[in-house]
C-alpha positions as CSV (number, residue, x, y, z in Angstrom):
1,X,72.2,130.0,51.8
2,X,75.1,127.6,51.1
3,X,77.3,128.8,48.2
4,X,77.1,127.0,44.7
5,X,80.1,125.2,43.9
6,X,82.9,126.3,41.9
7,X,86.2,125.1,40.4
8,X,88.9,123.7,42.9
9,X,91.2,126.0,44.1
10,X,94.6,124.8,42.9
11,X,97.1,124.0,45.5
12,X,98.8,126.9,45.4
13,X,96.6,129.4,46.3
14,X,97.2,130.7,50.1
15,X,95.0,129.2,52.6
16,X,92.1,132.1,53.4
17,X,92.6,133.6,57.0
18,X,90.6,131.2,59.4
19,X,86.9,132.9,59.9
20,X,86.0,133.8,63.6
21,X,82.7,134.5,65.5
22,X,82.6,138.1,66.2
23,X,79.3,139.2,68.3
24,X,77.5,141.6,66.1
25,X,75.2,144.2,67.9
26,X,71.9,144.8,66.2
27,X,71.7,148.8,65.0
28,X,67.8,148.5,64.0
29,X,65.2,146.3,62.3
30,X,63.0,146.9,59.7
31,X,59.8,144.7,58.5
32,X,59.8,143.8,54.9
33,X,57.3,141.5,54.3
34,X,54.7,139.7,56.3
35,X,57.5,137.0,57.1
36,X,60.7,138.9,56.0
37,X,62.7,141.2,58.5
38,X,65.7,142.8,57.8
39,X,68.3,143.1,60.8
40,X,71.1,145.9,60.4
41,X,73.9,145.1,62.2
42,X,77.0,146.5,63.9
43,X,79.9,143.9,63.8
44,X,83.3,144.5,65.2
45,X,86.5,144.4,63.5
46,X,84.1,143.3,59.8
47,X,86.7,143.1,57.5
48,X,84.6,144.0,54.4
49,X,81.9,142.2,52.3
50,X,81.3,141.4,48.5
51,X,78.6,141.4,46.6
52,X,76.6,138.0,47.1
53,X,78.5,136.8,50.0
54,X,77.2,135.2,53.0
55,X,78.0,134.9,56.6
56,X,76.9,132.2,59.2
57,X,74.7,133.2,62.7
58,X,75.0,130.9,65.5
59,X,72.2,130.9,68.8
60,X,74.1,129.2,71.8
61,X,71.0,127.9,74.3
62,X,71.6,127.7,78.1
63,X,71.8,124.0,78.0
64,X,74.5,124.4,75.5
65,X,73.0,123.6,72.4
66,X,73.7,125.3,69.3
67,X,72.5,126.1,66.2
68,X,73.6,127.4,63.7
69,X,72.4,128.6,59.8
70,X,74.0,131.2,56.6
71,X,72.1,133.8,55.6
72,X,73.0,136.3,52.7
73,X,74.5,139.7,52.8
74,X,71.6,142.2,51.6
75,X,73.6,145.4,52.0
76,X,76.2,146.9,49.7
77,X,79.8,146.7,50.4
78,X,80.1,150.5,50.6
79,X,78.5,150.6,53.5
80,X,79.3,150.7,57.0
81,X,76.9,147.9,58.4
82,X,76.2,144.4,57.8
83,X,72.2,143.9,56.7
84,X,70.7,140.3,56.9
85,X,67.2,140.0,55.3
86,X,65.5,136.4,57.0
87,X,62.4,134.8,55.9
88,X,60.8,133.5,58.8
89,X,60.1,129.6,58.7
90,X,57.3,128.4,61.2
91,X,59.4,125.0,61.7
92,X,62.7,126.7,61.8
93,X,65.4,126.7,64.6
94,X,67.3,130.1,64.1
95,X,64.8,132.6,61.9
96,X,61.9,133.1,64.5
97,X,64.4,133.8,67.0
98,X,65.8,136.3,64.5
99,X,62.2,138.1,63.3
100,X,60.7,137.7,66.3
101,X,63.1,138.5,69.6
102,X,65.7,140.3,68.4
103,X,65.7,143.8,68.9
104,X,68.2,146.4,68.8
105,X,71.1,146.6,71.2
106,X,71.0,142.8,71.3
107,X,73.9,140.6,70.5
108,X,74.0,137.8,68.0
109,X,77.4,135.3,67.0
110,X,78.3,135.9,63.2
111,X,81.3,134.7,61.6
112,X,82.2,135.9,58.0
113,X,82.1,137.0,54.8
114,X,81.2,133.6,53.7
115,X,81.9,133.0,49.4
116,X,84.0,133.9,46.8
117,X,82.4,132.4,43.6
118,X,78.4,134.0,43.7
119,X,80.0,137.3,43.7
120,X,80.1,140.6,41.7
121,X,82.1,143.6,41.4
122,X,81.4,147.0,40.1
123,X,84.6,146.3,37.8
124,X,83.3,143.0,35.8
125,X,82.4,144.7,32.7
126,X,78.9,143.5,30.3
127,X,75.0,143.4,31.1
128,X,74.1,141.8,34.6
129,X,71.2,140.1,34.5
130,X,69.8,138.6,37.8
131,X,66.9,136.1,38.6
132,X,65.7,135.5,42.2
133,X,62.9,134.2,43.7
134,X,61.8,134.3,46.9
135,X,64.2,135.1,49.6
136,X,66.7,134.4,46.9
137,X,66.5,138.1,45.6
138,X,68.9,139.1,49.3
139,X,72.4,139.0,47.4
140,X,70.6,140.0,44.4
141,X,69.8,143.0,46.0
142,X,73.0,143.7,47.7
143,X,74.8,143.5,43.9
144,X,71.5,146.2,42.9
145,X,72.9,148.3,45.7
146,X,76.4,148.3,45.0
147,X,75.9,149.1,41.4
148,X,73.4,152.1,42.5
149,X,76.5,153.5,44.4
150,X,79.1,153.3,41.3
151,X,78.6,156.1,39.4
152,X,76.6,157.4,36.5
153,X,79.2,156.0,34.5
154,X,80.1,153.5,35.1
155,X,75.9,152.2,35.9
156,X,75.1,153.0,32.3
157,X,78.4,150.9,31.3
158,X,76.8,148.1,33.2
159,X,72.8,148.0,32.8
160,X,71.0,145.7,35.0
161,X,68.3,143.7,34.6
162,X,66.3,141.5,37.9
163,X,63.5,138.8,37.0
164,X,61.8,138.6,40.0
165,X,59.7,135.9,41.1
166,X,57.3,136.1,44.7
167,X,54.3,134.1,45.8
168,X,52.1,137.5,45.4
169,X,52.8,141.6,45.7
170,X,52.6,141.5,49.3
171,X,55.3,138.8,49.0
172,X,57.7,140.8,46.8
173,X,60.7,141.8,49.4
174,X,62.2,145.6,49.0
175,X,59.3,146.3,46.9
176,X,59.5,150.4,47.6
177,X,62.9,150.1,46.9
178,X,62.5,148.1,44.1
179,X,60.9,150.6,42.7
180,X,62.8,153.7,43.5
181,X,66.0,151.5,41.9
182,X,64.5,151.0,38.6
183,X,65.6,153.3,35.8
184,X,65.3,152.0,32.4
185,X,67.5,151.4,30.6
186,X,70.3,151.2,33.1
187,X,68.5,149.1,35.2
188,X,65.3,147.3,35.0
189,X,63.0,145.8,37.2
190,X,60.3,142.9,36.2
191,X,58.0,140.6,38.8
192,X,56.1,138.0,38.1
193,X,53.5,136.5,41.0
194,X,53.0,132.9,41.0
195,X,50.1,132.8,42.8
196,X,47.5,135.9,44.0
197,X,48.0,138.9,41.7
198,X,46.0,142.9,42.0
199,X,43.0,143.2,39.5
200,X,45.1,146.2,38.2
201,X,48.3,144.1,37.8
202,X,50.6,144.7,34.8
203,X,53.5,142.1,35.2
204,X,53.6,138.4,34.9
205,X,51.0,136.4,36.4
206,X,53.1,132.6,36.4
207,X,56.2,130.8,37.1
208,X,59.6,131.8,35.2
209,X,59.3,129.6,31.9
210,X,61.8,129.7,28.6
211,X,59.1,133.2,26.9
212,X,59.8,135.2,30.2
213,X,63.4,134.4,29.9
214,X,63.5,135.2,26.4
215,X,61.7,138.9,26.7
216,X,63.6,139.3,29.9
217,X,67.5,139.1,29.3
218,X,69.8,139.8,26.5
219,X,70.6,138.1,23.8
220,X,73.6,135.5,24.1
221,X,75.8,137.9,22.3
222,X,75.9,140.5,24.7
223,X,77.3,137.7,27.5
224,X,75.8,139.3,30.3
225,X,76.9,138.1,33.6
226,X,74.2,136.1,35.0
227,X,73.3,135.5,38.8
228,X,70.4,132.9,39.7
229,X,69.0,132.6,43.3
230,X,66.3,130.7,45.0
231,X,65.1,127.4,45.6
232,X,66.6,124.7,44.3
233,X,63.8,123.7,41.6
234,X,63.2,127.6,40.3
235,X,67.3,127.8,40.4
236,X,67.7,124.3,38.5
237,X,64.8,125.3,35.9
238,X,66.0,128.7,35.3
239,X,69.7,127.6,35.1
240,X,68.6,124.8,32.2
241,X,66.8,127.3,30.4
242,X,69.4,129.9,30.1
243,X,71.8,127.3,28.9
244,X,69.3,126.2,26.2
245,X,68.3,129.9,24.8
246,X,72.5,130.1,24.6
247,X,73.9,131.1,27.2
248,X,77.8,130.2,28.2
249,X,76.9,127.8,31.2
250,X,80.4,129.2,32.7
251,X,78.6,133.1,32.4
252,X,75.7,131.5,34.8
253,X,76.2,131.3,38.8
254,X,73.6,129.9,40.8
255,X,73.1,129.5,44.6
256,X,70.0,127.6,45.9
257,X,68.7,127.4,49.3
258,X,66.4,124.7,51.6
259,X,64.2,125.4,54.3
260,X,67.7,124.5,56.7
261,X,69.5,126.8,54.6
C-alpha cells in the first residue's frame, strides 16, 4: 500500500535515517481467508513500528531480477514481531510467492517502517472511527490491536468504531478476532457484504453509501479521528461522503491500494 500524501515537510526537519533491507526470518503463518495469509516475522535489529505503517518486501530471482511491493503492518507495535497480512493476486509478481512458498524458517528482504502520516497513537485523544475494505482493514487492524493493549482506561477514553466492507463472510479477514475485539461501547464492530451474504445474516447487505456512514460514525461534533483504507474507488467514495455529512477533511486520512500495490 503506498502512503496517502500529506503536507510537505518544511526544510527544516532532519532528514529520516536512510531505510535498509534487513532479511526477516518467517516465525509462522497463518491462513486467513481463502486468498489472505498472514506471515509473522522475525526481523533483525526492527527499530519499532507505528500504527498504520508499512514496509517494502523485495524477491531477488537467480537471473537477477527483482521485484519489489509494500505491504501494511497488521500487528501492534507492542509486540515483538512484524505481521504482514497479503491478499493473494492470481496475476501478481510478489503475493503468490508469499501465500504460497514461504514457510517458516525462510528468509525474505524487508526494509522499514514505511509512513508517518496514516498513523495512530494510543495518545491522540477523541473517537477513532475506521473504514476498510478489503485488504484495506491490515493497518486498521494493527491500530484495533494497539488500542486493545492500552488499558481499560485509557480504551474507554478512546472508543472505536470499524465499518467493514468484504466481498462476502468468508471474505471478511480476522473475522474470529474481529469478533473477540468487539465490546460495545468501547469499540464496535460493523460489516457489510457486497456481494453473497448467510440466509441468517444481520449486517449490511451493500456497498458503503452516505445512510451506513451516517448510522455508523459520530456526529461531526465529536471530531473523531478518521482512518479510510482500500481501494481507490471505495477510499475516494467514502472520503467524499464524510466530508459532506461534516466532517473536517483535515480529521480524514486515507490510503488506497492497486492490484501493484
Amino acid at each position: 500500500m503506498n502512503e496517502a500524501a500529506g503536507e510537505r515537510v518544511a526544510a527544516a526537519t532532519p532528514t529520516p535515517p536512510r531505510l535498509e533491507w534487513r532479511v526477516a526470518t518467517v516465525v509462522s503463518t497463518r491462513e486467513e481467508t481463502r486468498r489472505t495469509r498472514t506471515l509473522i516475522l522475525d526481523i533483525p535489529q526492527w527499530p519499532g513500528h507505528r500504527a498504520g505503517q508499512h514496509v517494502d518486501v523485495r524477491l531477488v530471482a537467480e537471473d537477477g531480477y527483482q521485484a519489489q511491493r509494500s505491504y501494511s503492518i497488521a500487528s501492534a507495535p507492542a509486540e515483538g514481531t512484524v505481521a504482514l497480512t497479503v491478499e493473494r493476486l492470481d496475476d501478481g509478481e510478489v503475493s503468490p510467492y508469499l501465500c504460497d512458498v514461504l514457510h517458516p524458517g525462510d528468509g525474505v528482504e524487508v526494509r522499514g517502517p514505511i509512513g508517518g502520516y496514516f498513523v495512530w497513537e494510543a495518545a491522540r485523544k477523541g473517537p477513532l472511527l475506521l473504514v476498510g475494505g478489503g485488504s484495506g482493514v491490515v493497518p486498521l487492524m494493527a491500530m484495533l490491536r494497539q488500542h486493545a493493549r492500552s488499558g481499560p482506561a485509557a480504551r474507554a477514553e478512546v472508543p472505536v468504531r470499524l465499518l467493514y466492507s468484504a466481498r462476502t463472510l468468508d471474505d471478511v479477514i480476522y473475522r474470529a478476532e474481529l469478533e473477540q475485539l468487539a465490546d460495545p461501547p468501547h469499540v464496535e464492530v460493523a460489516i457489510t457484504l457486497t456481494r453473497e451474504a448467510p440466509p441468517d445474516w444481520s449486517g449490511y447487505h451493500r456497498r458503503i453509501d452516505r445512510a451506513m456512514l451516517e448510522a455508523v460514525s459520530w456526529p461531526p461534533s465529536a471530531e473523531p479521528n478518521v482512518y479510510v483504507c482500500g481501494p481507490t474507488p471505495l477510499v475516494e467514495s467514502v472520503a467524499t461522503l464524510l466530508v459532506e455529512l461534516g466532517h473536517t477533511a483535515s480529521r480524514v486520512r486515507t490510503e488506497r491500494f492497486g492490484p501493484t500495490g
